[in-house]
ZAZANU-812478 format. One line per 2 residues: number of its first residue (from 1); their letters; for each residue x, y, z of C-alpha. Coordinates in Angstrom, 1 decimal, always signed. Layout:
NUM	a	X Y Z | ...
END
This chain:
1	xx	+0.8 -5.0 +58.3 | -1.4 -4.6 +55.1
3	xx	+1.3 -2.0 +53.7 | +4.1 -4.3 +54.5
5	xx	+2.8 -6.9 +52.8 | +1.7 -5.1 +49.9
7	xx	+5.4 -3.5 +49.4 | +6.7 -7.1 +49.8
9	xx	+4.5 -8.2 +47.1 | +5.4 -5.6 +44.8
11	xx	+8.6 -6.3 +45.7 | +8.4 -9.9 +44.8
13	xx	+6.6 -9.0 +41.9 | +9.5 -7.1 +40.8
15	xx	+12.1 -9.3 +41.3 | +10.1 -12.2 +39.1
17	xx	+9.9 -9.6 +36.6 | +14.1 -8.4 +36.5
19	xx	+14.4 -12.9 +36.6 | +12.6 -13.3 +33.4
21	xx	+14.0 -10.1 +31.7 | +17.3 -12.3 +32.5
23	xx	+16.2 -15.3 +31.4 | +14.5 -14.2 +28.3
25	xx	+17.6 -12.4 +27.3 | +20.0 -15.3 +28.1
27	xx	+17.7 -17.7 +25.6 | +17.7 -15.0 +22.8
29	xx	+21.6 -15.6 +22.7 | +24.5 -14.2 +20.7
31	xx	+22.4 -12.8 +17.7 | +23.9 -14.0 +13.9
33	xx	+24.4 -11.5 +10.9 | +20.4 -10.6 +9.2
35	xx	+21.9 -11.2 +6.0 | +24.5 -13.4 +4.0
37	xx	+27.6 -11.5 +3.1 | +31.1 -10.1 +4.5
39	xx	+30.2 -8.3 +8.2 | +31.8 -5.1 +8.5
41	xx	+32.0 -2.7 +11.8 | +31.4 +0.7 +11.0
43	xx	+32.4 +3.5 +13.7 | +30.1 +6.3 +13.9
45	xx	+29.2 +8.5 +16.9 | +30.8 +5.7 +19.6
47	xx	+28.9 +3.4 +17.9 | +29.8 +0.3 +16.5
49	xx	+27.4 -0.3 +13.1 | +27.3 -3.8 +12.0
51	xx	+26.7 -4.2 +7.9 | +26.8 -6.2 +5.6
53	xx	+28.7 -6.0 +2.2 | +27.7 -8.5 -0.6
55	xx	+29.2 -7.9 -5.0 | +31.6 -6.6 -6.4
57	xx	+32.6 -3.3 -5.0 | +33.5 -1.9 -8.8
59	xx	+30.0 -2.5 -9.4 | +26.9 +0.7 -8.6
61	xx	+26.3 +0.9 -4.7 | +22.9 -0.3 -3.4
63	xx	+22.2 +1.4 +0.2 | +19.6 -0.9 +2.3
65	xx	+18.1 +1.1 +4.9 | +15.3 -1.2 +6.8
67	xx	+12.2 +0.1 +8.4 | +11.9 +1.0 +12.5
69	xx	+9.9 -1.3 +14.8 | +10.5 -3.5 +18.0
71	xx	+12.0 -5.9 +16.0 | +13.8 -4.2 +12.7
73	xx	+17.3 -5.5 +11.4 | +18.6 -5.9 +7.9
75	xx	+17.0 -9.6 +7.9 | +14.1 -7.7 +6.3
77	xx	+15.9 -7.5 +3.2 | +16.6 -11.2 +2.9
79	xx	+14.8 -12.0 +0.1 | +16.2 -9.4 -2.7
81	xx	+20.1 -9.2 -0.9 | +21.2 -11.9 -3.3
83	xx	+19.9 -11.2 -6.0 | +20.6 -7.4 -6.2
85	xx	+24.5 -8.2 -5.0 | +24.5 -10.0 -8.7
87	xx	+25.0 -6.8 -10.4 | +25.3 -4.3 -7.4
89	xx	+27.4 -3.4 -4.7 | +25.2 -3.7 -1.5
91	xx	+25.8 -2.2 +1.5 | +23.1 -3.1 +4.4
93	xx	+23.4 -1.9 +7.7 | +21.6 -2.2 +11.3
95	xx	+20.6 +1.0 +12.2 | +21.7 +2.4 +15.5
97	xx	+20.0 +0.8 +18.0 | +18.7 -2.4 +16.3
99	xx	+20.2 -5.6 +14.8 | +23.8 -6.5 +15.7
101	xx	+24.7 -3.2 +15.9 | +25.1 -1.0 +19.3
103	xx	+22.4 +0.2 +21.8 | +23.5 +2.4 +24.0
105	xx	+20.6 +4.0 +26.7 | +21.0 +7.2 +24.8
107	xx	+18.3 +9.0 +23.6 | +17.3 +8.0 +20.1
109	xx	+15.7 +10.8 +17.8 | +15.1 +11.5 +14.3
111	xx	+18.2 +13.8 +14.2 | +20.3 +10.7 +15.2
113	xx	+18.8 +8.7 +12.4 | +18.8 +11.2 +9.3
115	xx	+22.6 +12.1 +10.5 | +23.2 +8.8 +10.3
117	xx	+22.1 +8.1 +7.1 | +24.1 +10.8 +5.5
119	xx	+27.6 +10.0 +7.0 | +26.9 +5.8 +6.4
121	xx	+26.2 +7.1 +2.8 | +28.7 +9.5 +2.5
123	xx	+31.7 +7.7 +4.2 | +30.8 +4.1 +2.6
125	xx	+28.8 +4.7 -0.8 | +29.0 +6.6 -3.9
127	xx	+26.1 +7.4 -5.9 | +24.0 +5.2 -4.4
129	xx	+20.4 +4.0 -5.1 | +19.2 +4.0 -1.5
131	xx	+16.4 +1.5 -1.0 | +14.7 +2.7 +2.2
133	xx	+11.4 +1.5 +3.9 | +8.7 +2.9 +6.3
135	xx	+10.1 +5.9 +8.4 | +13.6 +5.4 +7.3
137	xx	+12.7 +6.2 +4.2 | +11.7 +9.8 +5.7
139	xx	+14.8 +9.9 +7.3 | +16.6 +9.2 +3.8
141	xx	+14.6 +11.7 +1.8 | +16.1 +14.2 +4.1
143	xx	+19.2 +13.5 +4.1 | +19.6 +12.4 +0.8
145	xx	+20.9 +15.9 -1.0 | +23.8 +15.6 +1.7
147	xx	+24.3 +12.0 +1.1 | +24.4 +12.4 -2.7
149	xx	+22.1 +9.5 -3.7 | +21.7 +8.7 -7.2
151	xx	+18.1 +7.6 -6.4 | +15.8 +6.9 -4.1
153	xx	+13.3 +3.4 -3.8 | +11.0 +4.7 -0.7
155	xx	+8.9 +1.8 +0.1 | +5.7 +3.0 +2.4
157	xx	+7.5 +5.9 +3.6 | +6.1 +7.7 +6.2
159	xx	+6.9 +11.1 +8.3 | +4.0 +11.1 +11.0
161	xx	+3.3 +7.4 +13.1 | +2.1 +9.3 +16.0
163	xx	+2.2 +12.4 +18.3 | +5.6 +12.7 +20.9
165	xx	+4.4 +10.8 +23.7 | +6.8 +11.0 +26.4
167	xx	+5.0 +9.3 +29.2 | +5.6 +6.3 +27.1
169	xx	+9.2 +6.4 +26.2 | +10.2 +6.8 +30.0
171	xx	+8.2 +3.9 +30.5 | +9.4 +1.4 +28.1
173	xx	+13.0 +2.8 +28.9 | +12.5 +2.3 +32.8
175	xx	+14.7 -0.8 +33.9 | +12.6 -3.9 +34.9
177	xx	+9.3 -2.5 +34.6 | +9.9 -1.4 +30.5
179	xx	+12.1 -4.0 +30.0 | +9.2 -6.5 +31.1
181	xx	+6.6 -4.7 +29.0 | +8.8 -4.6 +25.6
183	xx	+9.4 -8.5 +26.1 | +5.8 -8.0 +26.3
185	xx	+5.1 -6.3 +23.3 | +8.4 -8.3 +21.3
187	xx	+6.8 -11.5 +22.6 | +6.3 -14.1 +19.6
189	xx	+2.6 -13.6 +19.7 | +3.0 -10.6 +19.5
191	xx	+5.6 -10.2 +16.7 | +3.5 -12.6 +14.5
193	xx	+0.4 -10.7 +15.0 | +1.9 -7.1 +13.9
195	xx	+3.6 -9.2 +10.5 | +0.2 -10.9 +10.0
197	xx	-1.7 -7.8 +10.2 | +0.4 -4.7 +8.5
199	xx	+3.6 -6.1 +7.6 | +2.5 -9.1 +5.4
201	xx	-0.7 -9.9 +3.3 | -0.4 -13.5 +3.6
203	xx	-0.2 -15.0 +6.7 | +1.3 -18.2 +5.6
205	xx	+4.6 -16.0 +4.2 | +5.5 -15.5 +7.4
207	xx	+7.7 -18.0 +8.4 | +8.9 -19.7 +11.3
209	xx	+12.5 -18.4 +10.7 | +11.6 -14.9 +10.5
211	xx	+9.7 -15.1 +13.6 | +12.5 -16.3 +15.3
213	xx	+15.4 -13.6 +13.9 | +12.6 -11.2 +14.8
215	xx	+12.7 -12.7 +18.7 | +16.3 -13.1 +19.2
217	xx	+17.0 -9.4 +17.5 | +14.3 -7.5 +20.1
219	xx	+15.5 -9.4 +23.1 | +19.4 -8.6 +22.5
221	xx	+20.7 -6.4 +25.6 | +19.2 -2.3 +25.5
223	xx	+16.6 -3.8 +22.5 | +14.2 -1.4 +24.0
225	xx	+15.9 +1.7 +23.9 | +15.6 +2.6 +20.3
227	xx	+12.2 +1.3 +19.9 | +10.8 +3.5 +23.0
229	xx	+11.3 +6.1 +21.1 | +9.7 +5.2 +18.3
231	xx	+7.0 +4.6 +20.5 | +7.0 +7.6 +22.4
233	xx	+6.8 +9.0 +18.6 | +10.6 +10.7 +19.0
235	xx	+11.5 +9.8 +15.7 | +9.5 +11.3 +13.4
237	xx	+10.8 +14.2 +11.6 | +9.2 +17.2 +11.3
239	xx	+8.8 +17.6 +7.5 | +6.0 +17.6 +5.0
241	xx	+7.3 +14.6 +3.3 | +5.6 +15.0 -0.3
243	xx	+7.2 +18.7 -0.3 | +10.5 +17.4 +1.1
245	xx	+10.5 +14.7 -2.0 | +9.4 +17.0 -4.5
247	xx	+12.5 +19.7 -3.3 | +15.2 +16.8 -4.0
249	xx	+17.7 +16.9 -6.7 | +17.6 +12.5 -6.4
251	xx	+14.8 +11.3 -8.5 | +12.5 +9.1 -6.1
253	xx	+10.3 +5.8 -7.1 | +7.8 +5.2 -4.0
255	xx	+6.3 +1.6 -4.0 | +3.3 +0.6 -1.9
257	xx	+1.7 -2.6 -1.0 | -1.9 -2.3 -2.4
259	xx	-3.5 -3.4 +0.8 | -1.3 -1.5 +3.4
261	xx	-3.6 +0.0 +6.2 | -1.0 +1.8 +8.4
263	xx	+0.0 +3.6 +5.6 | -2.1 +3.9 +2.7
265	xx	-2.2 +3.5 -1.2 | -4.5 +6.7 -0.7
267	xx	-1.5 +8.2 +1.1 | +0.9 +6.6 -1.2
269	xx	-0.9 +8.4 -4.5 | -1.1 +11.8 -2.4
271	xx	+2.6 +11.6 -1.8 | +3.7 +10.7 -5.2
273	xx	+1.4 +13.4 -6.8 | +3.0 +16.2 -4.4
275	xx	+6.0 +14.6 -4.5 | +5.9 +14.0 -8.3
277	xx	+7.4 +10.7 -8.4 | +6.9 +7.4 -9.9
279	xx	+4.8 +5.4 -8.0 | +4.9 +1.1 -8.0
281	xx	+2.4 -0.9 -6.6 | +2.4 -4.4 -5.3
283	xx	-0.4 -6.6 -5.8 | -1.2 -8.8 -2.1
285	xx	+1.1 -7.3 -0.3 | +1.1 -4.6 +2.6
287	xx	+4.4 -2.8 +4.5 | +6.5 -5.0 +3.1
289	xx	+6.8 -6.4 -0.3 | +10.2 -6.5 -1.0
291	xx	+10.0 -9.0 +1.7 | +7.0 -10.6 +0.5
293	xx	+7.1 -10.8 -3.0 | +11.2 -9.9 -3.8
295	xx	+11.3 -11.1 -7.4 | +7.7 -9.1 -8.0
297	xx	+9.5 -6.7 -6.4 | +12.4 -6.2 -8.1
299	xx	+10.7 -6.8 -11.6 | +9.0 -3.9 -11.0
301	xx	+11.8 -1.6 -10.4 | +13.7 -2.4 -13.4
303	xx	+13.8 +1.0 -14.7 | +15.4 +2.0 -11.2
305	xx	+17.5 -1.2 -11.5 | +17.9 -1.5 -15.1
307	xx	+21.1 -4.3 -14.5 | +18.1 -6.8 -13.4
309	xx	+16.0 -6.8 -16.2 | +18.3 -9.4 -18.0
311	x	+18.0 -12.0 -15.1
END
């Protein structure tokens, strides 16, 4: 009697669960493009990749690449988009897996991601500066020889988040149960408390309208897929990243947020001195400061972006 009741508990338990996976999903709705601009589809892989184009098309290509989390999109570029399409030809898309692009169950790796980087660039851009943040940017630096960037802007890259931790990915991948725990871990709270504590310096940057794009994005259909296996630590690529950036024929301009604590200005200094690159940093600012502080931002990069410095 006591195992029956147990197994109908559990039971019950998981039917509430699969109910609010529903429900949570149904309120997140149809999610709207991250960025202003003309939306483009972009086939690749039996994927459909949502970007966005913004400028004139005669002008220099700008690749946006955003960072990998539970909650990543191109919305993350929202505060330098407009500005940079002034004098550039910007190209922004949602990575595989995140945004308003497809999310297959497949299983996401860091192969996926730097081959995707190279045929995006290679197929839609020429010469482009590729402005890439967190692990993308590790991604970019490796693909960037066979993507023929002009240049690379690496903002806190980073090659090693964590050890493989497979355990982890089947969990967050398993229906109901993962599902559940990602809404979890993409709840509001919890969004707001990673941006509060690595992604921004100021709380009070933070605003209500990120939160929400943040939300809706990581509680679109399959949102958990890609992220598991960032979590499970699948997509970081084996490389030495500061001998990676030191081998590439792209020069490379690394900028750091002076008080990042998941990644480091120590680690920031390291890479750039192996790497021998320019290094920027940004005053009050953590893992994001493009997003923080955009026209600080983009000040500071106007020997990268020399078509700014008039504005």
């Amino acid at each position: 009697m006591r195992l029956r009741r147990l197994l109908a508990g559990a039971a019950g338990g998981l039917a509430g669960t699969a109910a609010v996976n529903r429900l949570l999903t149904a309120r997140a709705g149809t999610l709207h493009p991250g960025l202003d601009g003309d939306q483009r589809t972009y086939r690749w892989r039996g994927f459909d990749i949502a970007y966005t184009e913004r400028g004139d098309p005669s002008d220099p290509d700008v690749l946006l690449l955003h960072g990998i989390h539970a909650a990543a999109s191109t919305r993350e570029f929202r505060g330098i988009a407009n500005r940079l399409a002034e004098e550039y030809h910007v190209l922004a898309p949602d990575l595989p897996g995140f945004g308003r692009s497809d999310r297959p169950a497949v299983a996401y790796t860091t192969d996926l991601y730097e081959s995707f980087v190279r045929d995006f660039a290679r197929d839609q851009t020429t010469d482009a500066v590729c402005l890439a943040s967190s692990l993308t940017g590790a991604h970019a630096a490796i693909a960037a020889d066979a993507a023929d960037f002009d240049r690379l802007v690496l903002v806190c890259p980073a090659a090693d988040t964590t050890v493989e931790r497979p355990w982890l990915r089947a969990l967050v991948r398993a229906p109901v149960v993962g599902t559940g725990l990602f809404n979890l871990l993409a709840s509001k709270p919890g969004i707001e408390y990673f941006d509060q504590r690595d992604a921004y310096y100021h709380p009070q940057n933070v605003d209500s309208a990120t939160v929400d794009y943040q939300w809706r994005t990581s509680h679109q259909a399959n949102a958990r897929f890609a992220p598991a296996s960032f979590l499970g630590g699948y997509l970081d690529p084996v490389v030495d990243l500061g001998s990676q950036l030191a081998a590439l024929d792209a020069p490379v301009t690394l900028v750091w947020g002076r008080e990042a604590e998941l990644t480091t200005l120590t680690e920031g200094r390291r890479l750039a001195e192996e790497g021998d690159t320019r290094l920027v940093v940004v005053n009050e600012a953590r893992l994001t400061p493009h997003a923080e502080h955009p026209d600080v931002f983009l000040d500071a990069l106007s020997r990268e972006l020399p078509r700014l410095e008039d504005d």
